[in-house]
C-alpha positions in Angstrom: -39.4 -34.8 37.4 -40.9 -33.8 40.9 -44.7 -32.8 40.3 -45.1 -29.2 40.8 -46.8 -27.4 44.1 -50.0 -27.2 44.0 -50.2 -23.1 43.5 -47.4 -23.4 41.1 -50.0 -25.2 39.1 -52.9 -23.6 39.8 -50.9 -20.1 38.2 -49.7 -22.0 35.6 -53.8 -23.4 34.5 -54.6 -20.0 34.5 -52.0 -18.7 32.2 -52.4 -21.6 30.2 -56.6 -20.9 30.1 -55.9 -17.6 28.9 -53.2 -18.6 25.9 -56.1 -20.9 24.8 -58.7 -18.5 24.9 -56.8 -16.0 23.0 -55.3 -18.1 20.0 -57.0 -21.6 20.0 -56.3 -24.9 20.4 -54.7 -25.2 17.4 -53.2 -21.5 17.0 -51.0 -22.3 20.4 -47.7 -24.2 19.8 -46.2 -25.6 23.4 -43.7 -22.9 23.3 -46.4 -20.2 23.3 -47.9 -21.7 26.6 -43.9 -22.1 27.8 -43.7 -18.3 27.0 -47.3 -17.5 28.6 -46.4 -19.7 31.9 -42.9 -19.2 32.0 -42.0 -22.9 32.5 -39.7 -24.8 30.2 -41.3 -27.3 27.9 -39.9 -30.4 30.0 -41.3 -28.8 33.0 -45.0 -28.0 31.3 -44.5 -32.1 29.9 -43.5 -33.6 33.4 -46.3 -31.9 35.2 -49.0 -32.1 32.6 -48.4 -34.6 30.0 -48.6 -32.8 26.1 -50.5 -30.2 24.8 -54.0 -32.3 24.6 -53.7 -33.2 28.2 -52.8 -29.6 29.8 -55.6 -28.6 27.6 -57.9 -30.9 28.6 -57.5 -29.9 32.2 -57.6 -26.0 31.3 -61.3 -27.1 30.0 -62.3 -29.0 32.9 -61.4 -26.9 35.2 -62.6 -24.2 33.0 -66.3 -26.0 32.8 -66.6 -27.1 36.7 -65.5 -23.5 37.5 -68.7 -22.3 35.7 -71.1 -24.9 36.9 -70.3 -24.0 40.3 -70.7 -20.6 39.7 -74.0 -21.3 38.6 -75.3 -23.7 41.2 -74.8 -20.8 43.4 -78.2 -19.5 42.3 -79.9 -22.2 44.0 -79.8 -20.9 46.8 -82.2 -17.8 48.1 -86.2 -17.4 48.2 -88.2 -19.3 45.5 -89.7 -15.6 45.2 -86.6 -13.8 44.4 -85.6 -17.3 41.4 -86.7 -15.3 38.4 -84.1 -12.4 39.7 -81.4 -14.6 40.1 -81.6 -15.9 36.6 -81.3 -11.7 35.5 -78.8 -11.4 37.4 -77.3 -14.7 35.9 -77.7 -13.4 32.3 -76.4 -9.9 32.6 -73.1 -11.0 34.8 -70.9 -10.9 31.5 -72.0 -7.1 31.4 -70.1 -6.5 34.5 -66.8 -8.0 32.9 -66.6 -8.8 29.5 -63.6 -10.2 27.7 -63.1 -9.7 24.0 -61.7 -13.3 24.3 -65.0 -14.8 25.1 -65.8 -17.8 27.1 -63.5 -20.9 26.7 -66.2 -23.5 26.9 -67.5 -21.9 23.6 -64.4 -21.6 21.9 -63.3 -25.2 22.6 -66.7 -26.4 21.3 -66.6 -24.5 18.1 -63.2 -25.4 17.7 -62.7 -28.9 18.6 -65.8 -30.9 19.5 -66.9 -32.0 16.1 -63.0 -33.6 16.1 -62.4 -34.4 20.0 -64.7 -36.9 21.3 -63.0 -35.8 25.1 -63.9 -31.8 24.2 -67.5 -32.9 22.9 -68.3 -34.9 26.5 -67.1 -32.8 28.3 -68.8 -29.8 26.9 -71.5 -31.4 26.4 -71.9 -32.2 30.3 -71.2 -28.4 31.5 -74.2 -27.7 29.4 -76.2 -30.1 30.5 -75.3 -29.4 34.0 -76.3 -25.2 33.5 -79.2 -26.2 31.5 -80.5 -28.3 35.0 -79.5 -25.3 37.0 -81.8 -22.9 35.3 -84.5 -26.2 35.2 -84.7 -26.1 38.9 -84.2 -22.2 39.1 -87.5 -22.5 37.3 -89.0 -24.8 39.4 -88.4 -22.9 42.5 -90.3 -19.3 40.3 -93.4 -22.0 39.3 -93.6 -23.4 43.4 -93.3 -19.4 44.1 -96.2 -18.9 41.4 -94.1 -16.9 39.5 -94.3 -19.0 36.0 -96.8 -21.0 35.1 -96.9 -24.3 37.0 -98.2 -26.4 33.6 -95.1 -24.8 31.3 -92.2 -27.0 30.6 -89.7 -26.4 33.4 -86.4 -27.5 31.8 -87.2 -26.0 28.2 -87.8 -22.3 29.9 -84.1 -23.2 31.0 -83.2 -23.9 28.0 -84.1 -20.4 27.0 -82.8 -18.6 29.6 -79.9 -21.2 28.4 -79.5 -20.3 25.0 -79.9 -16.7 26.0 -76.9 -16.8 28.6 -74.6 -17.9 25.9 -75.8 -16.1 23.3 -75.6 -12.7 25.4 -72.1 -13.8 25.8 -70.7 -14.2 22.0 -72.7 -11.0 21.7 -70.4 -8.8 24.1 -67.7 -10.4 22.4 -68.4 -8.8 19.5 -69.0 -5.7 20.8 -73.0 -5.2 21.4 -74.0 -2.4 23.2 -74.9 -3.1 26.5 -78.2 -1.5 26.8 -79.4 -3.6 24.4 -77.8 -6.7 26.0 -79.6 -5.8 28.8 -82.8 -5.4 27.5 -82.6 -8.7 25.5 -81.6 -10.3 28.8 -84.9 -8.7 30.7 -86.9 -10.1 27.3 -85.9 -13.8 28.0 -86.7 -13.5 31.7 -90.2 -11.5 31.2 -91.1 -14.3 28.8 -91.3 -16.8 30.9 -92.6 -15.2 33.9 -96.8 -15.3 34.0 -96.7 -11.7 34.2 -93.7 -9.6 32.2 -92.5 -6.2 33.5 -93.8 -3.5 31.4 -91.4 -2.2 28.5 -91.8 1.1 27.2 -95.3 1.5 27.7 -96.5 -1.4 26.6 -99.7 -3.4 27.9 -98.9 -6.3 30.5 -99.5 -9.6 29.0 -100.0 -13.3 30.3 -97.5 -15.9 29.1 -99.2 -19.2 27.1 -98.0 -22.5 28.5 
């Protein structure tokens, strides 16, 4: 069967993505993402192999989709880094999905059981957590976080925040308080934290 066009399957990744998201690996049956992309099952089969393969390429285009997104960051003043990673952590404010984030789902769901899910999550993660190490790096040159302070574990913060934030707005939390959280994890590594509700200015330990 003749591959399809390239924005043929680029439409049908995306309706795919979103199947997944919504029920699960294991919660979508072929004919759900036949129904959801409105291609036959010999159709979805010829272009894409079975369910494990077109799934497989939802999640890695799903992942390298976010990395880039991220890596975008990188560039602007050192002085401005710290503000980019705000930005960075309240971006699911500005659109959140119910659904939540792919990456996550397939982790929770599959990577203690798919050695393909767990390397390849495993490597968008690792790949965000070294975009907020050398988002760091560029606030410490700028003199915004202290020089001595463990670059890439301050990313992992701003890290583990980013994703936590997100399971968060999937369940619901109000976005004020996402939003001061979000301003928290930034403040905390910067050597001076904004002032929050009055109180005292302090200087963050190494």
């Amino acid at each position: 069967m003749a591959r399809p066009r390239k924005f043929e399957e680029h439409d049908v990744v995306v309706a795919a993505r979103r199947q997944f998201t919504e029920t699960g690996y294991h919660g979508t049956s072929v004919e759900d993402i036949s129904r959801a992309t409105g291609l036959s099952k010999g159709s979805l089969y010829g272009a894409f192999g079975d369910k494990e393969a077109l799934f497989q390429r939802v999640l890695d285009d799903y992942c390298t989709a976010a990395e880039e997104s991220a890596a975008t960051l990188l560039d602007g003043p050192e002085d401005q880094a710290l503000e980019r990673l705000r930005s960075w952590l309240l971006a699911p404010l500005d659109h959140v999905d119910r659904r939540g984030c792919l990456l996550a789902r397939a982790t929770a769901e599959l990577a203690w059981e798919d050695d393909a899910v767990a390397t390849r999550s495993l490597a968008a993660y690792e790949t965000l957590l070294d975009t907020c190490r050398r988002l760091v790096e560029q606030a410490q040159r700028a003199g915004l976080v202290d020089p001595a302070a463990d670059a890439e574990a301050l990313g992992g913060v701003v890290l583990a925040t980013h994703r936590g934030l997100e399971a968060l707005g999937k369940a619901g939390m109000d976005p004020e308080t996402m939003k001061r959280i979000a301003g928290a994890a930034v403040d905390g590594i910067a050597l001076t934290a904004a002032p929050v509700r009055g109180r005292r200015r302090r200087t963050a330990s190494a």
